[in-house]
C-alpha positions as CSV (number, residue, x, y, z in Angstrom):
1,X,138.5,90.0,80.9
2,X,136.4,87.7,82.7
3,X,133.6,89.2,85.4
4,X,133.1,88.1,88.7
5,X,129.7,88.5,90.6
6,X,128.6,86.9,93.6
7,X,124.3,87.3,94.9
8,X,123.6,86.7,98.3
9,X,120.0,87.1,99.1
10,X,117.4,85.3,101.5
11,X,114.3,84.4,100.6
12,X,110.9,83.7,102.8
13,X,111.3,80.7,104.9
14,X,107.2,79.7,103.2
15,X,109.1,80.4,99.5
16,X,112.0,78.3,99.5
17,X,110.7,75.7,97.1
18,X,109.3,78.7,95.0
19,X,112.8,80.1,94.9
20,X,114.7,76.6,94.3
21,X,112.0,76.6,91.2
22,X,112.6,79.8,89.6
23,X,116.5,79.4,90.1
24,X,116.1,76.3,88.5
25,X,114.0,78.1,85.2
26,X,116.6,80.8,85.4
27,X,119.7,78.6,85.4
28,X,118.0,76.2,82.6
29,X,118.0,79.3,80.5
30,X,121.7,80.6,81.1
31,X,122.7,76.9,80.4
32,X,121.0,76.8,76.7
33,X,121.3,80.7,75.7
34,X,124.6,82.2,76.9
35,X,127.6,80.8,76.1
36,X,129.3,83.9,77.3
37,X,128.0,82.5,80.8
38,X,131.2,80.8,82.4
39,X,130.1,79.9,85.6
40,X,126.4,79.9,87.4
41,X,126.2,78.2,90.3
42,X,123.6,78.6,93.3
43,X,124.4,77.6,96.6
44,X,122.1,77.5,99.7
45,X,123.6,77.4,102.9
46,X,123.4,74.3,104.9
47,X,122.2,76.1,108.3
48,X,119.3,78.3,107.0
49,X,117.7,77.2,104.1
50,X,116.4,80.4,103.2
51,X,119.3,82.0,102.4
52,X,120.9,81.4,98.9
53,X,124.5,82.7,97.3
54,X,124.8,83.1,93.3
55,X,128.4,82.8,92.0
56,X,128.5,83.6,87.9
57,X,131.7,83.8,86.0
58,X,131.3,85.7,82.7
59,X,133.6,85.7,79.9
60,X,133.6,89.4,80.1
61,X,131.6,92.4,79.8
62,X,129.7,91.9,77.0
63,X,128.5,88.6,78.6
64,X,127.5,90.0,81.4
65,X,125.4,92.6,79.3
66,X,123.5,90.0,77.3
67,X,123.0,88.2,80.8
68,X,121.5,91.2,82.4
69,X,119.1,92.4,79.7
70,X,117.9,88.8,78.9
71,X,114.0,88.5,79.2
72,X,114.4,85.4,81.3
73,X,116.3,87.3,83.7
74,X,114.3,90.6,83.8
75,X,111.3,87.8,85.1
76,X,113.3,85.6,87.5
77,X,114.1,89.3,89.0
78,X,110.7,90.2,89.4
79,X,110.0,87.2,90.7
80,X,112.5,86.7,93.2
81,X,112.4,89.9,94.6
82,X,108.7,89.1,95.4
83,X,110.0,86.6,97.9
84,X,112.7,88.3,99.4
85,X,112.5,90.1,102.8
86,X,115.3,92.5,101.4
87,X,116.5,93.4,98.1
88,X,119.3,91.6,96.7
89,X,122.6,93.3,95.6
90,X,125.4,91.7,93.4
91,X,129.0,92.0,94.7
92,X,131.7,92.6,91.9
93,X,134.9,90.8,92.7
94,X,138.4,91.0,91.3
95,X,140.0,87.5,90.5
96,X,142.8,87.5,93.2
97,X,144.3,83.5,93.2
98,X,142.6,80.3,92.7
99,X,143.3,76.3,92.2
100,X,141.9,73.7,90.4
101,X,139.2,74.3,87.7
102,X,139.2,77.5,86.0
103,X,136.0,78.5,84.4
């Protein structure tokens, strides 16, 4: 069954390039290495540019295991957290209704 997870988080208004840099490394990585990885988009909001939304679609559980405990991720943690005025929390969703593509 396939996961859903949603990120907000805000970064320091100095350390968005920074964070548009190691989102990039991070996403470069899920791309090539997990196939299991549906979905991982990251969306910054038009009126504050420090503040960022990850949406991730995994096939299922397992996926979202292999995601978690991947090295790559482990260090884009650490490293985002370093920027962030607050911790970011994931958001578990339940797949209600939807149109158009289906990842």
């Amino acid at each position: 069954m396939k996961e859903y997870v949603m990120i907000p988080f805000q970064v320091q208004e100095d350390k968005i390039d920074d964070a548009k840099k190691i989102i990039n490394q991070l996403i470069s990585a899920v791309r090539e290495k997990e196939p299991g990885t549906l979905l991982y988009k990251s969306l910054q909001l038009k009126k504050d540019p420090a503040s960022f939304i990850h949406f991730i679609i995994f096939a299922d559980n397992d996926a979202h295991m292999k995601h978690r405990g991947a090295p790559y991720v482990i260090d884009f943690v650490k490293k985002l957290y370093e920027i962030c005025p607050k911790e970011p929390f994931p958001i578990f969703l339940e797949n209600f209704d939807s149109c158009g593509i289906d990842h």
